[in-house]
N, C-alpha and C positions, 0 to 999 in steps of 0.2 A: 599651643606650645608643643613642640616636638621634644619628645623624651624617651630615654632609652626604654621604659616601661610600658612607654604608649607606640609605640613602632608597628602598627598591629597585623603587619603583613610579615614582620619577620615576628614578631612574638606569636602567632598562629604560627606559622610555618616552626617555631621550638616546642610551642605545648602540642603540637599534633607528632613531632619526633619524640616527645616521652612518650605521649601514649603508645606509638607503635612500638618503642621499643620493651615498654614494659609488657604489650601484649605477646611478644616473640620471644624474651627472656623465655629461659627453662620450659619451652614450653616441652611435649612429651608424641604430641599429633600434630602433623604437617594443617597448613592450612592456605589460605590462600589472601592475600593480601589487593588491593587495589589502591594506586596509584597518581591521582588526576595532577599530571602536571602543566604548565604554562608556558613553559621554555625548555630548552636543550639544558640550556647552560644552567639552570634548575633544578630539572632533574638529576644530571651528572654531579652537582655539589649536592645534592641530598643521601644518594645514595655513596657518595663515598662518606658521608657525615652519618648514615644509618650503619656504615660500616664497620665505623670506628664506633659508635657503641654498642657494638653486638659482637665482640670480639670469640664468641664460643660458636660461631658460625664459620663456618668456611662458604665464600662466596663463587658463585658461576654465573656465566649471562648467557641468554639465547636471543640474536638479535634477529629481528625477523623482519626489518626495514628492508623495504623493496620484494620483498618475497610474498607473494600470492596464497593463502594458506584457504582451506576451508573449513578448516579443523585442528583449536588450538592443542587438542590433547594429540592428536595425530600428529600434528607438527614438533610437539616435545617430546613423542617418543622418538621421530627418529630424528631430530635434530639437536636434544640436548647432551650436552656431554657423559661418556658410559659413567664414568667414575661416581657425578651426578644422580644416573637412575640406579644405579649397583648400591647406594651409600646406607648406608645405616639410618635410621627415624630421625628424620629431622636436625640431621650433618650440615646440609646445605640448607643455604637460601639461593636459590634462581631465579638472579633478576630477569626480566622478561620485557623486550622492547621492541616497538615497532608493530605492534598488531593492529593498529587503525589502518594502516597502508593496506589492510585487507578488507575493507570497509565495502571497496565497489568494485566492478567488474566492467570491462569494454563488451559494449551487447546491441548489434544492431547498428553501427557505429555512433552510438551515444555511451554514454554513462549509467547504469545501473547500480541498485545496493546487490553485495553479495549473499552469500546462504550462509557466512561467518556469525553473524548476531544468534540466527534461528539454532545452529549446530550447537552455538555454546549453552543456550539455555538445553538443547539437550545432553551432552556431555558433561553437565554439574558435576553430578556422583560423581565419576570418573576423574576428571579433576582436584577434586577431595580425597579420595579414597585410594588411586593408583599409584602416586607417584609418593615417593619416601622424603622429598624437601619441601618446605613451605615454598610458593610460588608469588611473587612479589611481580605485579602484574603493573609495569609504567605507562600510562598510555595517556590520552588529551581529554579533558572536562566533556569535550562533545560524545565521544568515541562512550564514556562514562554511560552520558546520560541517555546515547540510545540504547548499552546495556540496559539500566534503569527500566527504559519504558520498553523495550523491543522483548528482553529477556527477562521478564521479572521473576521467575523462577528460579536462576542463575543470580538474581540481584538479592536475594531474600538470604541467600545463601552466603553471600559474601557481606560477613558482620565489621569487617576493616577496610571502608571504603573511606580515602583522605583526598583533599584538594588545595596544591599548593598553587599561589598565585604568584606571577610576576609580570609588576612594570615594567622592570627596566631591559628584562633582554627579549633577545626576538621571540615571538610566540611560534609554538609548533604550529606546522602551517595547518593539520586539519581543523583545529579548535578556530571556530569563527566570532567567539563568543571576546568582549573585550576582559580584561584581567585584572583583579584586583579591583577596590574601591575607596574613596576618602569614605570618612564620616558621612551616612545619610542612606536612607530607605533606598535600594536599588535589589531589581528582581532578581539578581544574582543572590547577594547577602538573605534576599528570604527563603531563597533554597537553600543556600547554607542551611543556616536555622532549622530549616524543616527537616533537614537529612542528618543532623546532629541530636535533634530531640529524638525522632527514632532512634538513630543509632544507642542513643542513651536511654529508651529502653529498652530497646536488645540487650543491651550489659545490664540493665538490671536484672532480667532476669535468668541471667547465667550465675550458676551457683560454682560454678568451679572455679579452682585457684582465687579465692576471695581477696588477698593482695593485689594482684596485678589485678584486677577486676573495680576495687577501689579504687587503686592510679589510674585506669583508666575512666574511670565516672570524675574523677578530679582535675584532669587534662579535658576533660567534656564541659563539665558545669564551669571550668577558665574561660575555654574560646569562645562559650555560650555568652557567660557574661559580658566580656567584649563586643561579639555582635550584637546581642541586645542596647549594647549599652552606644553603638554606633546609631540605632533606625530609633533611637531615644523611647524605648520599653526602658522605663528606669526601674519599675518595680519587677520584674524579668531579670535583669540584670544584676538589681541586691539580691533576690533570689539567689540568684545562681552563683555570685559570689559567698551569700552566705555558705550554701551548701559546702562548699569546696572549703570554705574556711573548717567546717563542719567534717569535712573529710579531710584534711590535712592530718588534724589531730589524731587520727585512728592510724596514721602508719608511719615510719622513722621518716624523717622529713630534716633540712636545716631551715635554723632561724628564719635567713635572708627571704623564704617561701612563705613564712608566715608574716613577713613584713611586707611581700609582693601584693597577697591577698587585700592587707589591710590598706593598702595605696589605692585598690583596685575598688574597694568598697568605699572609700572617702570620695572616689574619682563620680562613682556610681550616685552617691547622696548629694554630691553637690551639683549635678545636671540636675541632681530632683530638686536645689533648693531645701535638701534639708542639711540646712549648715551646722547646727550642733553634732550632728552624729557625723556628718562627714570631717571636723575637725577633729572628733575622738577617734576613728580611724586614720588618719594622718597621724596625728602623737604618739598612735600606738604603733605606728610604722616606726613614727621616728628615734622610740626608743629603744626598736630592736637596732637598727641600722648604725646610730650613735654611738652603738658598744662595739658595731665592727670597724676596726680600724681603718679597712681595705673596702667600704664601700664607697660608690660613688654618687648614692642618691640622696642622701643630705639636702644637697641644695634642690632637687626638684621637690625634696616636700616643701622647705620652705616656701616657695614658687605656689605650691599649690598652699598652702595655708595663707598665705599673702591673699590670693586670689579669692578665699571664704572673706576676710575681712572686706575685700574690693568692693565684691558685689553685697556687702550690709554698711557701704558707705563711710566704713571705720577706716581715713584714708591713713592716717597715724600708724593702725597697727599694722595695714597693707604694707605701706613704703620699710617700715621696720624689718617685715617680712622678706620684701623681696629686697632689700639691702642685705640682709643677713645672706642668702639664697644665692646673690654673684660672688660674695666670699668664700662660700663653699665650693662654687663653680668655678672659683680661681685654683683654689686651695687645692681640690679634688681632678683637677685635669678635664673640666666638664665645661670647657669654655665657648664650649660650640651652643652653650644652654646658655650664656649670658647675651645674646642678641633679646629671646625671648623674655628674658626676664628683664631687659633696659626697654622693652615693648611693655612690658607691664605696667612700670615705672612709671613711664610715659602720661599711659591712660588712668594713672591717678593725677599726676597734678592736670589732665586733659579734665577731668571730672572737675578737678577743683577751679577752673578755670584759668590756670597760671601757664599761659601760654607760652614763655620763653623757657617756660622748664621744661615743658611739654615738648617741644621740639626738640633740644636739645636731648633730652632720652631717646627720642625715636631718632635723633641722626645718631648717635651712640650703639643706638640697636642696628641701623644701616650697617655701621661699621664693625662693628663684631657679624653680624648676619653674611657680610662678603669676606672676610677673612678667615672666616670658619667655613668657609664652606655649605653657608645656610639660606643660598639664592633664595630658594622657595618661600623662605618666611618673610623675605622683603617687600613681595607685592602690598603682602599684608599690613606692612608698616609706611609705605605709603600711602597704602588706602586711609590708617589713621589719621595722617599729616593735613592730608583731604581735608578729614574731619574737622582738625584744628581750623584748618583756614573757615573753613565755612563755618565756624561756628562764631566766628571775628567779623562775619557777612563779606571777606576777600574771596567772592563766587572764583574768579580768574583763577588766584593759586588752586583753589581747591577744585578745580575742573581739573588743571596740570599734573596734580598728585594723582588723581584719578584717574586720568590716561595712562602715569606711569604705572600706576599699581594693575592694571588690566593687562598694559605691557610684559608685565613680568610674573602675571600668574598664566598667561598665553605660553611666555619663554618656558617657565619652570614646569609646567603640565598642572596647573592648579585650578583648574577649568572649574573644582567643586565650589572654587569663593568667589569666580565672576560675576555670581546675581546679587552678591552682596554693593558691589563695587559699580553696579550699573543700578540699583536703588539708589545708593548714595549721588552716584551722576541724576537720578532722577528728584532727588532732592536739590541739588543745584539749582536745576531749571525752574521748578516747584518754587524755589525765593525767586525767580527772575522773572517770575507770574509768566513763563513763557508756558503754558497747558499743554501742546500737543505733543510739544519736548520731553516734558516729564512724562506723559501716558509711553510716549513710548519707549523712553529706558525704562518705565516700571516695569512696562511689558515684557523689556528683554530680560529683564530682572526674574519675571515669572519661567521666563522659558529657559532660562542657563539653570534655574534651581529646582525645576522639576525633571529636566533631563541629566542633572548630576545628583539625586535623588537629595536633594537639600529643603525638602516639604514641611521639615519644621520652622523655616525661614517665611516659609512663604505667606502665611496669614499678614508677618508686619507689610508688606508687600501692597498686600492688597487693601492693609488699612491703608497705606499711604495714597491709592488711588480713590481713595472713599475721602479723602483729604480735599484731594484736587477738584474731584466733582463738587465739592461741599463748599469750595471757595467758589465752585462758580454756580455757588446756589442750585444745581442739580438734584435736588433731593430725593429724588427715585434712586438715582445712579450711585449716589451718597450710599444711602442706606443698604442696598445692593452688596455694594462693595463692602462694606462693614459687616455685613452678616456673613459673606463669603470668605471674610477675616476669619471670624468666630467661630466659624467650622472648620476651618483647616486648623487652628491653634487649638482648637479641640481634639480634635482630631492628631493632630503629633505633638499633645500633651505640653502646649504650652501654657500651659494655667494661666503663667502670671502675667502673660497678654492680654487676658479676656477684660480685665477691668477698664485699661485704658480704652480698648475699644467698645466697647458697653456706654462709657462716656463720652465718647463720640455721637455714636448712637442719638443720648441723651439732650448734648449740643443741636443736631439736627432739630430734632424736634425744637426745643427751644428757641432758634431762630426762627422758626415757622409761630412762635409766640404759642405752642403746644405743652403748658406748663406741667400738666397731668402727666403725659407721655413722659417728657422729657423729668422729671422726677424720679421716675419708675425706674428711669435706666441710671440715672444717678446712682441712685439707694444699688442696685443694683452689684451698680462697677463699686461702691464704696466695702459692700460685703467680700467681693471676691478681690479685691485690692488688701482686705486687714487677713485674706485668707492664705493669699500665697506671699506676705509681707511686702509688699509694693507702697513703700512710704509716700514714695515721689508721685506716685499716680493718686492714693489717697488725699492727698492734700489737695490734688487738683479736682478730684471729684466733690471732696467737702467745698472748697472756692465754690463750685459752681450750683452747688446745693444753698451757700450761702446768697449767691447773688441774685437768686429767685424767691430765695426765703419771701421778701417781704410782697410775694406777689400769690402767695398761696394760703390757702383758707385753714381755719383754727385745726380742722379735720385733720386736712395734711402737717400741719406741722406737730398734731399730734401721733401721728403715724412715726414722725421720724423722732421724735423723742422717745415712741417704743425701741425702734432697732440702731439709736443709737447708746454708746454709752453714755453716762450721764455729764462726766469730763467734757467727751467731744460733744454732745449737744451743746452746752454751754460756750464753749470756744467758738462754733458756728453759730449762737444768736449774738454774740461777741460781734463775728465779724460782716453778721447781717446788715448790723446797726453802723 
């Protein structure tokens, strides 16, 4: 669901402009700032938006595009404005642009790096200490990061280093590096992180100006949460929202901040599947938000509360929820939110299996989705449409829906959910007992969601190819793939997978007539199924515990009378018999 809370390329790109701004308020000593930007057209609306909140600055630029330099402080003295070096302590801010263009030199008629990296790590002090304006240094994420590693003298020293991304306009041409990311583990977003958790304890331990020191750890532990809460660190993520929740309260703050917080921490519990507390946070959003007359997120809590009842199968309170949630999105000017939420809708009566309702939402979400202006969310609701068909066993439609949803996450740049949409194609062929079909959408399934860093997807992936070898009695291949499940959903913390494929596992053995084994993973998947609340999987592990029941010795069925409870043991010699 796209939401104005969840935008996380422009909500980074706002909590990293409070933090800079609250680090340059009042300040008393010039300092120097870093810059990483992704576009022209980026850059230039950031700094005229740094502009306007920092109105006790008088501003100046030194543009140094196209111009050959070896030496940035050499080049500001004599090329910044006098009024600029003449001014009083920190009068001015000096934007500063164009100094990658000095990166390399013509040497031999090839391409060389220039003596620009080596000079700035020596010219530090001098940069801090000479000049009377803070120095606001613009320059591209690459340019950045050979600072980083070339000059790390120079790097240690510069405690305001930001990186704003952009898709949608041209990249400045030296940064080679691609920009921005959807949801999901990419080496990009873990250098974010690493370069944020330093950064934040650099500010811890700066004892000065304790206020702006604070908004700045609270503008930290936000973006922090976010990206954690992206490469699905869930407990990282509550972390870091706590904290900020934590720091809010220690400085004059409005409401609407401390209802952002509590959205962001329901957001954070409910990836983890912990649905009590993620719906006490959504309430308590919603009751700050309810008394403002003028807000507009009303209806994505309800959206997101809909969504806690979805996934615990309460489809009553769901459709209540997201009924109420397009009224608000009517009500509130937020109509470009009701595609998503008639997608919601959808995949409840899709769950309950009411088919003609089920369609009918998702062509409602089609049409809100292109009239709003919300292409992008359409692959996605074709991709479900898919689902419907194929779960009716109409393989045809639902190859059709499939093709178009692949069509329009290709059109809309949604590259991050095409391994969902070539599983699903690999499920088609999977019913049409065509094997070599499926192996290889699962395949391509692997490779679109490892190279848009989509790794928590990828365990169901490879259960499904533990599936295929299993139908064709493979049982090396089977159990392979199963295990290679279970460490990748371990691994990007998908708990509540491990059960069903555990009982996979168990199935294996079982058809090899391995009753021993196949028990073991049973009992198995049944504990970590009541663990991360997987109803739907538990039920299916007790079935398969039941239908071996009567072929296992006094021993074992006294084992499973230990680890089960005494209800459910009962229910399963019930349905032994």
């Amino acid at each position: 669901m796209a939401v104005p809370w969840r935008n996380m390329i422009e909500e980074a790109d706002r909590l990293q402009l409070e933090e800079i701004s609250f680090v340059l308020a009042d300040r008393t000593k010039p300092t120097v700032v870093c810059m990483a930007v992704g576009s022209y057209q980026k850059r230039d609306e950031l700094r005229r938006e740094l502009s306007s909140r920092l109105p006790q600055y008088k501003s100046a630029t030194l543009d140094l595009s196209g111009i050959h330099i070896t030496s940035l402080f050499t080049a500001i003295k004599e090329r910044a404005p006098q009024e600029v070096l003449n001014s009083r302590p920190v009068e001015y801010l000096l934007h500063i642009f164009g100094i990658e263009d000095s990166l390399f030199v013509a040497k031999d008629g090839g391409i060389a790096d220039s003596s620009l990296i080596a000079e700035l790590n020596l010219e530090r002090e001098n940069l801090f200490h000479e000049f009377p304006c803070c120095l606001i240094l613009w320059t591209t994420p690459h340019f950045v990061e050979k600072l980083r590693k070339e000059a790390p003298d120079l790097f240690d020293w510069i405690t305001y280093s930001y990186h704003f991304a952009d898709q949608n306009c041209a990249p400045l041409a030296e940064d080679p590096r691609p920009l921005g990311s959807p949801i999901g583990v990419t080496q990009e977003r873990k250098q974010r992180i690493l370069e944020m958790e330093e950064k934040l304890e650099r500010l811890q331990l700066d004892s000065d100006a304790p206020e702006r020191v604070l908004r700045s750890k609270l503008a930290l532990y936000k973006t922090l949460g976010a990206e954690y809460l992206g490469v699905f660190r869930n407990d990282d993520s509550i972390r870091c929202y706590t904290a900020a929740l934590s720091l809010i309260r220690q400085v004059p703050h409005r409401a609407n901040e401390e209802a952002e917080l509590h959205f962001f921490l329901g957001d954070a519990h409910l990836q983890a599947r912990h649905f009590d507390l993620a719906l006490s946070h959504y309430q308590k959003s919603l009751i700050i938000e309810e008394n403002d007359a003028d807000s507009i997120h009303v209806g994505t809590l309800y959206h997101q509360i809909g969504i806690i009842y979805h996934e615990q199968r309460d489809w009553d309170e769901a459709l209540e929820n997201y009924r109420v949630a397009l009224g608000w999105e009517q009500k509130t000017g937020q109509q470009h939110e009701m595609g998503s939420t008639w997608h919601q809708i959808g995949r409840v009566y899709q769950a309950q299996r009411n088919w003609a309702n089920a369609l009918e939402s998702y062509r409602n979400a089609l049409d809100w989705q292109e009239r709003t202006g919300r292409q992008h969310e359409m692959g996605g609701t074709y991709h479900q449409i898919g689902i419907v068909y194929q779960e009716q066993g109409d393989l045809a439609h639902a190859l059709g829906s499939y093709l178009k949803a692949l069509e329009w996450k290709k059109k809309t740049d949604q590259q991050h959910e095409m391994g969902s949409t070539w599983h699903q194609i690999g499920l088609v062929y999977q019913g049409r007992r065509d094997w070599a079909k499926a192996l290889e959408s699962y395949r391509k399934a692997l490779e679109w969601k490892e190279k848009t860093g989509q790794q928590h997807e990828m365990g169901s992936t490879r259960h499904q190819i533990g599936l295929v070898y299993q139908e064709q009695r493979d049982w090396a291949k089977a159990l392979e793939s199963y295990r290679n499940a279970l460490e990748l959903d371990e691994k990007a913390g998908q708990f509540h997978e491990l059960g069903g494929t555990w009982h996979q596992i168990g199935r294996v053995y079982e058809e090899q007539v391995k009753y021993d084994e196949a028990l073991d993973n049973y009992l198995t998947a049944v504990g970590l199924c009541r663990k991360t609340g997987m109803e739907r999987h538990l039920e299916i592990a007790l079935g398969s515990i039941a239908r071996i029941f009567p072929k296992l010795s006094d021993e074992q069925k006294n084992e499973i009378k230990k680890v089960l409870p005494d209800d459910m043991y009962d229910e399963l010699k019930k349905d032994a018999t």
